[in-house]
C-alpha positions as CSV (number, residue, x, y, z in Angstrom):
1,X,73.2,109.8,91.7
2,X,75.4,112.2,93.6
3,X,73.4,113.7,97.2
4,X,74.9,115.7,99.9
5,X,77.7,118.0,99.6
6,X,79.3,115.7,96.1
7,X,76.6,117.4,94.2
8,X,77.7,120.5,94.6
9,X,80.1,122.6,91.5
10,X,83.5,121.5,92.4
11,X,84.5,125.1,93.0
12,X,82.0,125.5,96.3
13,X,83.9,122.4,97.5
14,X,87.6,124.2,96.6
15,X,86.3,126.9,98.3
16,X,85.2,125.2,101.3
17,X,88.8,123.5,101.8
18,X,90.7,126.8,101.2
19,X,88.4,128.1,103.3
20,X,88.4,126.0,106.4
21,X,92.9,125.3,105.8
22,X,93.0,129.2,106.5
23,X,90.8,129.4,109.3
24,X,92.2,125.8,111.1
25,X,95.5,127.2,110.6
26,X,94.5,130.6,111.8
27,X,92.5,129.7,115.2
28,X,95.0,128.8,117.6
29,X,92.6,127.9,120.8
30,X,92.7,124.1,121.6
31,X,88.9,124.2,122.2
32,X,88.6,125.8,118.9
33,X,91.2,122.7,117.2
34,X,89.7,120.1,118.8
35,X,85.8,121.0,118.0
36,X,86.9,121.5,114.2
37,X,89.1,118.1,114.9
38,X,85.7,116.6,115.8
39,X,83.4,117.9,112.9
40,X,86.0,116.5,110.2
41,X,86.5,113.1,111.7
42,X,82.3,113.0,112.1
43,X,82.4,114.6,108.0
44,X,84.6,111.3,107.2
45,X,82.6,109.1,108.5
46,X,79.3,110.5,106.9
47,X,81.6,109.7,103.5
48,X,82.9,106.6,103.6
49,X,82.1,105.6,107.6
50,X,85.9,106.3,108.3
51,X,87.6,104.2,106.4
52,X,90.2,106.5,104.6
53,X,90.4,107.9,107.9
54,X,91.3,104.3,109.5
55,X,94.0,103.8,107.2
56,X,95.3,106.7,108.2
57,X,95.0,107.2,111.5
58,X,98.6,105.5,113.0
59,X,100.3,108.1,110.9
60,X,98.3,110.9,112.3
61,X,98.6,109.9,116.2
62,X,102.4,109.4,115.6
63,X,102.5,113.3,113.6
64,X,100.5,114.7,116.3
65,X,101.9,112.9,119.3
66,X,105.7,114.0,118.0
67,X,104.8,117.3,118.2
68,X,103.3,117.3,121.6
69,X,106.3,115.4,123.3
70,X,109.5,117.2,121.3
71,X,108.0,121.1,122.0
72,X,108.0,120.5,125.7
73,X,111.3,119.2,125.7
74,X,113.3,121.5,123.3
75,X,110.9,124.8,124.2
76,X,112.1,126.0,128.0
77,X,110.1,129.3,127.8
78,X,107.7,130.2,130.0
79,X,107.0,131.1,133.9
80,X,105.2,127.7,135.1
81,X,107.7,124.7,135.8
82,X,105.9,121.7,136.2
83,X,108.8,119.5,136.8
84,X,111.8,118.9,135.8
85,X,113.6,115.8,133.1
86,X,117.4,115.4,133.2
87,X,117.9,119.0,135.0
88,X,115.8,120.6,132.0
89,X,112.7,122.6,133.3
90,X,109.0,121.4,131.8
91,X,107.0,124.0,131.2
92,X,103.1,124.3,131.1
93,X,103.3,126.8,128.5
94,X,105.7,124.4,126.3
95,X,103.2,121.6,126.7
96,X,100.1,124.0,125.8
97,X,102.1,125.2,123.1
98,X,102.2,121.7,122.1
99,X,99.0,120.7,122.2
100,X,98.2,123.5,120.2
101,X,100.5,122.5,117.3
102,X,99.6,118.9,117.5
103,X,96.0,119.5,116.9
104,X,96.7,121.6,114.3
105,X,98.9,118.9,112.6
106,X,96.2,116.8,113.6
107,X,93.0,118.8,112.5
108,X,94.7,119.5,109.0
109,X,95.3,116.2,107.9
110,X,91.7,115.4,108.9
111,X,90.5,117.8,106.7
112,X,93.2,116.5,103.9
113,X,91.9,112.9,104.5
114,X,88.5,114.2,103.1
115,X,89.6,116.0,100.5
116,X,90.1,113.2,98.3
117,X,87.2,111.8,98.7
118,X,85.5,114.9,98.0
119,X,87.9,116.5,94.8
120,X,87.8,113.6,92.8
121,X,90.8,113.7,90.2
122,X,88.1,114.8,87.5
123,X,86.9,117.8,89.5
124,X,90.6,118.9,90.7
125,X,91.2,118.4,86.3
126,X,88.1,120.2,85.6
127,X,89.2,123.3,88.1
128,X,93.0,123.7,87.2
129,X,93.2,122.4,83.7
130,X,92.1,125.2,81.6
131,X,94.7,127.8,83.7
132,X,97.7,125.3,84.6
133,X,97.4,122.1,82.3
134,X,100.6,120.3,82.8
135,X,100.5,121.6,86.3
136,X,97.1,120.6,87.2
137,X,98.1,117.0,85.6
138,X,102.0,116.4,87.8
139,X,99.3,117.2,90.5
140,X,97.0,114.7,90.4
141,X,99.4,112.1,89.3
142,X,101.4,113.1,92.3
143,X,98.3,112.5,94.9
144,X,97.4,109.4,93.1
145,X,100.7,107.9,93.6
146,X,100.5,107.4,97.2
147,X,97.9,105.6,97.5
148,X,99.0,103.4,94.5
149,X,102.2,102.8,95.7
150,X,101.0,101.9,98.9
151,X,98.5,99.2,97.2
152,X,101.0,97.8,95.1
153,X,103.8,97.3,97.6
154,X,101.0,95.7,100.1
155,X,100.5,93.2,96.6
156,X,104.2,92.8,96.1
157,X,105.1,91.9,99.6
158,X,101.8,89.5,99.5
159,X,103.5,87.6,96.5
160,X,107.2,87.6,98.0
161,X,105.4,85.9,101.4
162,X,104.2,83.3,99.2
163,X,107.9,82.7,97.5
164,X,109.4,82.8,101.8
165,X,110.6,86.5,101.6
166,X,109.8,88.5,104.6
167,X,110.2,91.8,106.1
168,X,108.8,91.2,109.6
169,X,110.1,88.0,110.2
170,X,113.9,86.7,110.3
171,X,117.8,88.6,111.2
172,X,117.9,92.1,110.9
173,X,120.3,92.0,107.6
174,X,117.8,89.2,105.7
175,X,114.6,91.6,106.2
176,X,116.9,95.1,105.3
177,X,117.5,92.6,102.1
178,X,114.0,91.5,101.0
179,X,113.0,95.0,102.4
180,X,115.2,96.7,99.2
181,X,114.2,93.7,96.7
182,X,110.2,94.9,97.7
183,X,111.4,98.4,96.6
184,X,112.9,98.0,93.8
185,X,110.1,96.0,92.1
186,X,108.2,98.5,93.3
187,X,110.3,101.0,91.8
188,X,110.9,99.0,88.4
189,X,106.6,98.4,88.0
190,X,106.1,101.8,88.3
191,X,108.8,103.2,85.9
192,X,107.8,100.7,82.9
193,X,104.3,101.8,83.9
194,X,105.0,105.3,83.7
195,X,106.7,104.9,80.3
196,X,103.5,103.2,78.7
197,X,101.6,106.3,80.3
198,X,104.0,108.7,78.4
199,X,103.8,106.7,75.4
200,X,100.1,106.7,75.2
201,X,99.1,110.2,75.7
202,X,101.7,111.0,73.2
203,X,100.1,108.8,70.8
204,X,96.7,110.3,71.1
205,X,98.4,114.0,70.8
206,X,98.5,115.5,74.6
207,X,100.1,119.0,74.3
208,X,99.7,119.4,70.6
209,X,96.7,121.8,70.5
210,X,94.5,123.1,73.0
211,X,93.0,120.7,74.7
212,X,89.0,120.0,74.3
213,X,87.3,118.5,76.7
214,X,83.3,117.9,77.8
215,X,82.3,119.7,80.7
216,X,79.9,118.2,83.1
217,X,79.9,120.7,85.7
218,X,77.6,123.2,85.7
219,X,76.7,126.4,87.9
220,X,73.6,126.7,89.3
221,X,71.6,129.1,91.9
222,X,72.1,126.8,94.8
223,X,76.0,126.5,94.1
224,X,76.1,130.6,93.9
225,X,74.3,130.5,97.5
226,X,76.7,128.2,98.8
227,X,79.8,130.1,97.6
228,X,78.0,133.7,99.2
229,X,77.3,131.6,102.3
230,X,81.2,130.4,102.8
231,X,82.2,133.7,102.2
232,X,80.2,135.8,104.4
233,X,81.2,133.0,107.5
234,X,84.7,132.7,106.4
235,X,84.7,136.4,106.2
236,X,83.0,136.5,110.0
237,X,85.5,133.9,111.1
238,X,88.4,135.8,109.8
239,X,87.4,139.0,111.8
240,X,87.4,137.4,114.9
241,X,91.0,136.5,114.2
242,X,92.1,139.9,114.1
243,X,90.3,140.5,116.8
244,X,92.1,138.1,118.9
245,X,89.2,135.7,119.9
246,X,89.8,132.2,119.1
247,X,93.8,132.4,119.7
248,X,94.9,131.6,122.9
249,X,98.3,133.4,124.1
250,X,101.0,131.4,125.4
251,X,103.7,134.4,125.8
252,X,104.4,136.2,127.9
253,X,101.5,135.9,129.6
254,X,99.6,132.4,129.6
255,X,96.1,132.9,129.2
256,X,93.2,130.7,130.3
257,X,91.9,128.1,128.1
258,X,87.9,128.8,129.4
259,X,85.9,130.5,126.3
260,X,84.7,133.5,127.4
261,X,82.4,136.5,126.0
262,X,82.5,136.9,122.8
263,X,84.2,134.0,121.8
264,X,81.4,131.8,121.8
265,X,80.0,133.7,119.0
266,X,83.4,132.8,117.0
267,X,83.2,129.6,117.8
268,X,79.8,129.3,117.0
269,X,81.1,130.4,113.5
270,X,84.1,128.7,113.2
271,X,81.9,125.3,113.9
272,X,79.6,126.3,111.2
273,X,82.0,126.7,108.5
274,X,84.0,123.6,109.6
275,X,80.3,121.5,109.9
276,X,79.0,123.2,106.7
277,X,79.4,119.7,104.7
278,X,77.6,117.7,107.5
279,X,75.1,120.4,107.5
280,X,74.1,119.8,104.0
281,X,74.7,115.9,104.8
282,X,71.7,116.1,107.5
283,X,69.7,118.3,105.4
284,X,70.1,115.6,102.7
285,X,68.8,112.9,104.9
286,X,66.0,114.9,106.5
287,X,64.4,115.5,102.9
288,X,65.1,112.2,102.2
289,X,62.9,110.5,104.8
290,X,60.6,113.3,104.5
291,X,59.9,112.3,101.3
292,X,59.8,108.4,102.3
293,X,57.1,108.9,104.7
294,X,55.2,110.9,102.0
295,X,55.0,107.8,99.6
């Protein structure tokens, strides 16, 4: 039984992603990044309590930490030197400037973490097959890959352990030479593997004829309200952008990081687009033990 925002048409959940991409990448306030930040990480545990997330997370600290150190140290504009490193100034408006890339890194690969979780590989089939067939297929083969490759070469390097063959342990030259063994059977599994693929969706006629296919996706009234609802906040959100709220200026003059006026009311918006999924989430467990205590 799907609940919460997986029983929604697969579109409203496209739209939501586009939607929230455009306005992360968009907003360029750190209160405003690090809110949505917030929201998404809370929206992946609600899924599967973090764990995608986990897995992830040393590769997103090292993205977003790289961008905070290098702009400070290649960027020298600006008016307020904090100090200086090897006779090159540190600015303040470099390492704002920083922070304000690094959560954007940071906040979009949150997002990106959910995503799968969210557009299965049948729903991302069921949007982008009928337009772009062989497109929407190198696609999803393409994001399935890295998580499979990752798997196997953790199962690989489990079996090579076993036969003494290390990559953490030993002289630099033997773990560079067990390291390129790992890869290429890693490399050799998933050619032959690819060339079975290829060999049985030719057999059963992929690309013949137009393709037919059972269609279990259906929309209803509450998926048309959902799609009217992102649009009218996405379309709010978008507004405040031009009007400058919600993008904090660096140059030339440094503004204050403090919300003020009527940026409150944008980032009331921007935190109900980015929350919309863990609105529906609450909403889904509200009715659930409403209807618990009613039994």
């Amino acid at each position: 039984m799907t609940r919460g925002i997986h029983s929604f048409h697969p579109f409203v959940s496209l739209i939501y992603y586009v939607g929230a991409t455009a306005l992360v990448m968009l907003y360029k306030h750190p209160v405003f990044l690090l809110v949505g930040a917030i929201l998404l990480i809370l929206f992946n545990f609600r899924l599967d309590k973090g764990k995608t997330l986990k897995s992830w997370m040393i590769m997103l600290t090292f993205l977003a930490l790289f961008f905070l150190i290098i702009n400070p140290l290649v960027n020298h504009r600006g008016t307020h030197i904090l100090f200086y490193l090897y006779s090159n100034p540190i600015m303040l408006e470099a390492i704002i400037q920083g922070v304000i890339s690094a959560l954007s890194i940071f906040t979009i690969m949150i997002l990106f973490t959910s995503y799968n979780l969210v557009i299965t590989a049948d729903k991302f089939l069921f949007l982008f097959s009928r337009w772009l067939p062989q497109w929407a297929l190198l696609a999803m083969l393409s994001m399935r890959f890295v998580p499979l490759l990752r798997r196997r070469l953790r199962e690989i390097e489990t079996v090579q352990k076993g036969k003494g063959l290390s990559v953490t342990e030993g002289k630099l030259r033997t773990r560079a030479k067990n390291g390129i063994l790992l890869v290429q059977i890693l490399l050799t599994w998933s050619l032959e593997e690819a060339i079975q693929t290829a060999d049985s969706m030719a057999a059963r006629g992929y690309g013949v004829k137009k393709r037919s296919k059972y269609t279990p996706y259906k929309m209803v009234l509450r998926d048309w309200l959902a799609i009217i609802y992102l649009l009218i906040v996405a379309a709010i959100a978008v507004v405040g952008w031009w009007l400058g709220d919600g993008v904090l200026s660096v140059y030339p003059v440094l503004e204050t990081m403090y919300i003020q006026g009527r940026e409150w009311f944008y980032l009331s918006i921007f935190m109900v687009f980015i929350g919309s999924p863990l609105i529906i989430e609450a909403k889904e467990v509200v009715l659930w033990h409403s209807w618990k205590r009613s039994i």
